[in-house]
C-alpha positions in Angstrom: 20.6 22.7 8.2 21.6 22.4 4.5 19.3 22.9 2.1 19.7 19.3 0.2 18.1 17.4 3.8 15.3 20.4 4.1 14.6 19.3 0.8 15.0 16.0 1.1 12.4 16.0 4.0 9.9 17.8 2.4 9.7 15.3 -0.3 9.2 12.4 2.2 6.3 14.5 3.9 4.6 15.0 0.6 5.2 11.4 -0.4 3.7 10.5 3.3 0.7 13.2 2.2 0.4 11.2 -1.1 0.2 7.8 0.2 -2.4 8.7 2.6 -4.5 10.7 0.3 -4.4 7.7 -2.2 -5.6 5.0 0.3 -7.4 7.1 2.8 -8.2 5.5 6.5 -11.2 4.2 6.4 -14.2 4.1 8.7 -14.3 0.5 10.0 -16.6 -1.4 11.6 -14.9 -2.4 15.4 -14.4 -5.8 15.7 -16.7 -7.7 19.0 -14.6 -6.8 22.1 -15.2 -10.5 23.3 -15.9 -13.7 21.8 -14.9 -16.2 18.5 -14.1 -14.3 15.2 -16.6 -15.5 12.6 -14.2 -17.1 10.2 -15.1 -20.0 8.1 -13.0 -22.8 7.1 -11.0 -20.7 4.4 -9.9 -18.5 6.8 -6.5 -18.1 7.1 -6.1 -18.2 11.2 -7.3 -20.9 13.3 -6.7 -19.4 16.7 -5.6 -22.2 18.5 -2.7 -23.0 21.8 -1.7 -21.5 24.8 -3.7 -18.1 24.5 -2.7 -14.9 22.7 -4.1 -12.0 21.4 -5.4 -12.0 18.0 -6.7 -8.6 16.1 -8.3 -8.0 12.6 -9.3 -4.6 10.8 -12.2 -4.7 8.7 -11.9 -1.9 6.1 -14.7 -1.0 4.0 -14.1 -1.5 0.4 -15.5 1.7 -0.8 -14.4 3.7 2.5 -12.4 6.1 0.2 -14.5 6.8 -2.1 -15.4 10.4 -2.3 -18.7 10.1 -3.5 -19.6 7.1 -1.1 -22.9 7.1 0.9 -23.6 5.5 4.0 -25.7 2.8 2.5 -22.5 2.3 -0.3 -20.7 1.6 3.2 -22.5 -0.4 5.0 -22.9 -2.6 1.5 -19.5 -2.4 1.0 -18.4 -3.5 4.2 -20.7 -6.6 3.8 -19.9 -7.8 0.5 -16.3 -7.0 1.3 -13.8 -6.4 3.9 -9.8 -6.0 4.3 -8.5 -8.0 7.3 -4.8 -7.5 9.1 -4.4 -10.1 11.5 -1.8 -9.9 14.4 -0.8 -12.7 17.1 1.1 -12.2 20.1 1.5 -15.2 22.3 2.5 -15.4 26.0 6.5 -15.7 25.3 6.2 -12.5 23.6 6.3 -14.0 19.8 4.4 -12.0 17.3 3.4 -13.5 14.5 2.1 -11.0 11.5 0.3 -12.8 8.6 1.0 -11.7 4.9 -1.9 -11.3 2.9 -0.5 -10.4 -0.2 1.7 -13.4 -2.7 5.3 -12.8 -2.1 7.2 -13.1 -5.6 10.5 -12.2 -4.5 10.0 -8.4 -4.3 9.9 -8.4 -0.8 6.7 -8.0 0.4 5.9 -10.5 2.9 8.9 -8.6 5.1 7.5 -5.1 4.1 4.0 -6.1 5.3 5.9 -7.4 8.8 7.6 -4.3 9.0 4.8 -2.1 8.6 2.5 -3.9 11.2 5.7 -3.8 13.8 6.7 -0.2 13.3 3.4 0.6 15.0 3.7 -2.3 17.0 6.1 -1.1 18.5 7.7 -4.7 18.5 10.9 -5.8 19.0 11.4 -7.2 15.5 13.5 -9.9 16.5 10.8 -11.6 18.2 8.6 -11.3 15.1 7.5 -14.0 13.0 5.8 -13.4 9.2 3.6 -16.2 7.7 2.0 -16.3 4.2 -2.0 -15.9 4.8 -4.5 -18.3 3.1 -6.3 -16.9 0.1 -9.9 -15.8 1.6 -10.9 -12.5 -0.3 -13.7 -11.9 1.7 -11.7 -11.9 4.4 -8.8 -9.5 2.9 -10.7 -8.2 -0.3 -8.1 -8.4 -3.3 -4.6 -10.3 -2.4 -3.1 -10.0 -6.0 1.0 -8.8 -6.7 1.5 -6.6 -9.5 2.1 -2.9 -10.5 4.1 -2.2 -7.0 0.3 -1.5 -5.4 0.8 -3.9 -2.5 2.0 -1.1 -0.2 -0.4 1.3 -1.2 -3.5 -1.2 -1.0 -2.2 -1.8 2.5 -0.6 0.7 3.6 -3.2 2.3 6.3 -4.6 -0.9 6.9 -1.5 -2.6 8.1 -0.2 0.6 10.7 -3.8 0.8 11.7 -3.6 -3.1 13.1 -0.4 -2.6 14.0 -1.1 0.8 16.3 -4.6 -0.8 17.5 -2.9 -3.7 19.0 -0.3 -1.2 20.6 -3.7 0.7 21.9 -5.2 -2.4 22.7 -2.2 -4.0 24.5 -1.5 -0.2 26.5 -5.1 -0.2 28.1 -5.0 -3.7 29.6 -1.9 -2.2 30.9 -3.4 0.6 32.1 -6.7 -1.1 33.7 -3.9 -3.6 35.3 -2.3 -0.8 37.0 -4.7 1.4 37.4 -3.2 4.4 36.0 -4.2 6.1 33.2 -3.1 4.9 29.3 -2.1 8.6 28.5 0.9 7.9 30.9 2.0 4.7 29.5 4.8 3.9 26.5 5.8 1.2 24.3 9.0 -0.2 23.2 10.0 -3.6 21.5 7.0 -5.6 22.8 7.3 -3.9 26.4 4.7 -1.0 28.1 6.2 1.3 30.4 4.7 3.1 32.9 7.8 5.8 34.0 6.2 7.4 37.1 6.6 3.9 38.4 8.9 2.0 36.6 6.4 -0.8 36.2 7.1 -3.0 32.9 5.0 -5.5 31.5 5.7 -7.9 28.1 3.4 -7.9 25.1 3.2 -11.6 25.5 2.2 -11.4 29.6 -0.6 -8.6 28.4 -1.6 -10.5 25.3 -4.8 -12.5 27.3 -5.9 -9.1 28.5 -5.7 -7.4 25.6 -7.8 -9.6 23.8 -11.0 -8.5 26.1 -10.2 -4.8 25.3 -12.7 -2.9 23.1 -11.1 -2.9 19.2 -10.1 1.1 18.8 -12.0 3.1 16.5 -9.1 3.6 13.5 -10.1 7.2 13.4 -9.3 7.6 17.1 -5.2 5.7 16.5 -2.6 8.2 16.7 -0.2 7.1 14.0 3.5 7.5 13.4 5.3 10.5 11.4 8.2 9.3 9.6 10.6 10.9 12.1 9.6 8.1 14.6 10.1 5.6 12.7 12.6 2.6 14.0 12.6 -0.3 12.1 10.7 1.7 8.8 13.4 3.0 6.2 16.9 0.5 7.7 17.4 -2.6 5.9 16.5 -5.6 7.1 17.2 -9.2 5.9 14.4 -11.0 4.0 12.1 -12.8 6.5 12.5 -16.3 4.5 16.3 -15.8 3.6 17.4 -18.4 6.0 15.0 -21.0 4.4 15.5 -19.8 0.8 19.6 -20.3 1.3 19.2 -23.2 3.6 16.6 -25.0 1.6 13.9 -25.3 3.9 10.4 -26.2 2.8 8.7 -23.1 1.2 7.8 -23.0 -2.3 4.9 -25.0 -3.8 6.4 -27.6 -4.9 7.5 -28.8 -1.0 3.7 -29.6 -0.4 3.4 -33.2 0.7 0.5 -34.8 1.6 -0.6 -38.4 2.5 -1.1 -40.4 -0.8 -0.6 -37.8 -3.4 -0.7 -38.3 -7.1 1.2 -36.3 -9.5 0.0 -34.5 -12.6 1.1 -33.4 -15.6 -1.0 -30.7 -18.2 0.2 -31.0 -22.2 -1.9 -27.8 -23.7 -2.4 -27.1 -27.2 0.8 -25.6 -28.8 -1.3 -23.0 -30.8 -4.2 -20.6 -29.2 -7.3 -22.2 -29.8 -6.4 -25.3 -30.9 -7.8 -28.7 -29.1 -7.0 -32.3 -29.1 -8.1 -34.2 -31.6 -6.7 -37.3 -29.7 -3.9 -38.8 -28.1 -2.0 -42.2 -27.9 -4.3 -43.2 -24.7 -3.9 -46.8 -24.6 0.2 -46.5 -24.7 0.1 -43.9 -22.4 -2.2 -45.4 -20.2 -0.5 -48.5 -20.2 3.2 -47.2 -19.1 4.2 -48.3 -15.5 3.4 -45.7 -12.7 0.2 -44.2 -15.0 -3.3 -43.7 -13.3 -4.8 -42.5 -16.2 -4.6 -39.7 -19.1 -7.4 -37.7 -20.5 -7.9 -35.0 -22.6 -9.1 -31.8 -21.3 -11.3 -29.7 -23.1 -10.7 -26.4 -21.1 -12.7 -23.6 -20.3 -13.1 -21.8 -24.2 -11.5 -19.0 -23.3 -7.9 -18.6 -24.1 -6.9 -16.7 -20.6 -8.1 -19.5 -18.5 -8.0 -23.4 -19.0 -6.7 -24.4 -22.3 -7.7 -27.9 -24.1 -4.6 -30.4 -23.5 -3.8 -33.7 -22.0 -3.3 -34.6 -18.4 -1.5 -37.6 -17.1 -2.0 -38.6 -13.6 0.9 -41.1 -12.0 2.2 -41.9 -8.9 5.1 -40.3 -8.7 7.1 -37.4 -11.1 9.6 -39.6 -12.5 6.3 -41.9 -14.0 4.6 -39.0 -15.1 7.1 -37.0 -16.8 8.3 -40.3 -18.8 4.5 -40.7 -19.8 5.1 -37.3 -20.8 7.7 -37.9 -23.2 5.9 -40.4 -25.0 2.7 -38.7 -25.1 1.6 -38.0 -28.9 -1.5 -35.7 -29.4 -2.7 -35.0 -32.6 -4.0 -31.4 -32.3 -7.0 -29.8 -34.0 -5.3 -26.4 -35.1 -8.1 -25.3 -38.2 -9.3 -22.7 -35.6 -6.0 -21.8 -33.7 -4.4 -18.9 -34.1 -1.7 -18.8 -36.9 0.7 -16.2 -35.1 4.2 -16.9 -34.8 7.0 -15.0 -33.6 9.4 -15.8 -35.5 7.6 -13.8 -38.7 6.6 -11.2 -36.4 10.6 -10.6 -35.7 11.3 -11.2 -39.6 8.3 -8.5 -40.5 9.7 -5.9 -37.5 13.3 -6.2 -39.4 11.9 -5.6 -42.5 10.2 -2.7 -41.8 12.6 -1.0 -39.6 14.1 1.5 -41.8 10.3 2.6 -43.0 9.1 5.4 -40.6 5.6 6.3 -40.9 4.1 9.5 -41.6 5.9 12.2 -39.3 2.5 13.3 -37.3 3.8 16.6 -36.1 6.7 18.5 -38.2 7.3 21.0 -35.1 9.2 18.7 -33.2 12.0 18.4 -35.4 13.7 17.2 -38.4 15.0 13.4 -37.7 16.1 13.1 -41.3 18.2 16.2 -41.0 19.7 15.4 -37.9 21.0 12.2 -39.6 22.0 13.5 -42.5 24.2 16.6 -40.8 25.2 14.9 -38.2 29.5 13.7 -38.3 28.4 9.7 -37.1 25.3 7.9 -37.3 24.7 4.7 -35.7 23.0 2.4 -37.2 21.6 -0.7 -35.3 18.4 -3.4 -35.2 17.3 -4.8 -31.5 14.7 -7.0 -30.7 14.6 -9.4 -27.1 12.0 -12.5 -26.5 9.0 -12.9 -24.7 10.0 -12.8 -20.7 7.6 -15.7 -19.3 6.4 -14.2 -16.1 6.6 -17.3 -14.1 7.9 -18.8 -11.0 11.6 -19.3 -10.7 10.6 -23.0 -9.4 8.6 -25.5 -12.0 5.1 -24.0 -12.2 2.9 -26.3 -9.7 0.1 -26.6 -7.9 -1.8 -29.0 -5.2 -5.0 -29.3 -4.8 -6.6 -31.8 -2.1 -10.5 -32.7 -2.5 -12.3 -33.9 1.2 -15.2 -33.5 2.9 -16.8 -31.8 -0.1 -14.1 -28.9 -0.3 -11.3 -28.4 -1.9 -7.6 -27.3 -0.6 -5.3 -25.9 -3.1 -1.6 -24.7 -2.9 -0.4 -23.0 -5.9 2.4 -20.3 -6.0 0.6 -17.4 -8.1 0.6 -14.0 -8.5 -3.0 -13.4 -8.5 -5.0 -16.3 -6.9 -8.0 -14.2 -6.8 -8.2 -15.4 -10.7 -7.5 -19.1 -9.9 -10.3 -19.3 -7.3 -13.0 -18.6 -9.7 -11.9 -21.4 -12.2 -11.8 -23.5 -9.8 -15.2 -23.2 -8.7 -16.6 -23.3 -12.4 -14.7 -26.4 -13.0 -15.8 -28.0 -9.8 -19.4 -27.4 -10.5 -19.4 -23.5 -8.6 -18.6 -24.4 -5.1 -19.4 -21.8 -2.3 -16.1 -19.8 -2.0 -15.8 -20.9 1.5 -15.6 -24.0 0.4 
């Protein structure tokens, strides 16, 4: 065996080591072998039609820590726990819910993947779904700093191979044989000694009365038996992304929606003074126009105007005749364009070399046969949505319903609550 693939593997074991150092499988409380899941409203499964099996993980918040204590566990896992969710119906779908934002780096099919290498699935017959935001259900459910994969990592095979367990002993108890000599293959056990087969989907009611497996006791995959793991795969939304399916925030429609649109104060710390109301007001297709005083801090709400209509086209003309006159004596007088005329001017002075050992710049430049000489500078990248930043909110029943695509909703839900008067989160 050459050397290069020797060397090669011994990378992906210590990368495999790494991983499973970093987010170490934790000591979970087993889920009630019979019975409803407690999940409140929020929660992002109703389990609902023909049957199925449905499995969750709850992973201790603090299970990795080194210096954790039984009583830091048993807190942790109450105040919060980490859910993977897996559905298998009787025609064999399974449908894997993804608890993390997807943002176009690919993590709602990575999270599939994951669950259905230890599955055992046949991915063709697997179906991926955005989860609803409920942190005490999933603990955080941000995107950012490639951690989605790590954060989930053990969680996700652990569902994923306690289903497989779950699905092999209501095989086993079925047939009466034991679950040592049974196999799994795309969403089929196998007993070989008898060539009995049975389908996830005719096992799934069964399963669901099966004790939940102790994580510590699942026998995970090495990377060598991996199947679906490390091939490419097309994106799980591709055909609605290039086919223009409904998908993005924007393609929420509910009965009798209003539209909004949210003018904030040019400058940090500035607020509104006040605004042509009246005109505004007055302009067909206008509800009404307020001013918003936000939140006083400049990472949340900002002051600005809102304008609510009945439809985009009214709002966004109210929009463009909307004249605020902004209080900006205690904004921030920052601009960028003297901040890219300051960097030019004081590109050429170098400050005071902090360490001489490392070399001699100005003698390299001065000996050397060509110097380049060259000023760069680049924008601001907004870190937004590729669609128009939106959101949906829908008040009933004393809760509140809200679609919004972001990157880290576990920052939206807390402004929400304070501007709603602090709601329960489950509400």
């Amino acid at each position: 065996m050459p050397v290069e693939t020797l060397s090669a593997r011994q990378k992906f074991a210590e990368a495999d080591a790494y991983v499973a150092e970093l987010m170490r499988e934790a000591r979970a409380l087993p889920q009630p072998a019979r019975g409803p899941i407690a999940m409140k409203r929020r929660t992002f499964l109703k389990v609902a039609g023909a049957g199925g099996l449905v499995l969750g993980f709850h992973l201790p918040r603090q299970a990795f820590a080194a210096s954790e204590t039984p009583q830091a566990a048993a807190e942790a896992s109450k105040d919060q726990s980490i859910n993977a969710f897996v559905r298998i119906a009787p025609d064999n779908k399974v449908t894997v819910y993804s608890k993390a934002p997807e943002i176009g780096q690919g993590i709602k099919t990575a999270f599939g993947l994951i669950i259905a290498e230890e599955l055992d699935a046949d991915w063709n017959h697997v179906v991926v779904e955005q989860a609803d935001f409920n942190p005490k259900v999933y603990g955080y459910q941000g995107a950012g700093g490639s951690t989605s994969i790590p954060r989930g990592w053990d969680q996700l095979r652990q569902a994923g191979a306690g289903a497989k367990a779950m699905l092999i002993a209501a095989a086993a108890k079925k047939w009466n044989v034991p679950a040592s000599e049974l196999t799994a293959q795309d969403s089929m056990v196998k007993h070989a000694a008898s060539g009995r087969t049975a389908s996830y989907g005719s096992l799934a009611n069964a399963a669901a009365k099966m004790p939940v497996p102790d994580p510590a006791s699942l026998k995970l995959k090495t990377r060598a038996e991996y199947r679906l793991l490390g091939r490419r795969h097309r994106g799980v939304d591709d055909p609605k992304i290039v086919t223009g399916k409904p998908l993005f925030g924007s393609d929420v429609r509910l009965p009798d929606m209003v539209y909004a649109n949210f003018v904030k104060c040019p400058a940090v710390g500035g607020k509104v003074r006040g605004f042509n109301a009246d005109e505004i007001k007055a302009m067909p297709g206008v509800i009404d126009a307020f001013a918003v005083a936000g939140t006083g801090k400049q990472t949340e709400c900002m002051p600005g105007v809102a304008i609510i209509a009945k439809n985009t086209w009214a709002a966004f003309q109210a929009k463009a005749k909307l004249k605020v006159d902004w209080d900006e004596s205690e904004a921030s007088k920052d601009s960028t364009t003297e901040f890219s005329a300051r960097a030019q001017q004081i590109a050429d002075s170098f400050p005071a070399k902090a360490d001489d050992e490392v070399g001699n710049v100005d003698n390299a430049f001065k000996n050397a046969a060509k110097t380049v000489d060259a000023y760069y500078e680049y924008g601001f990248a907004s870190h937004a949505t590729m669609e128009p930043m939106n959101t949906t909110a829908h008040w009933h029943d004393g809760i509140i319903e809200i679609w919004s695509p972001t990157q880290q909703p576990n920052r939206g839900q807390p402004l929400v609550q304070a501007a709603l008067g602090n709601l329960p989160e489950d509400k």
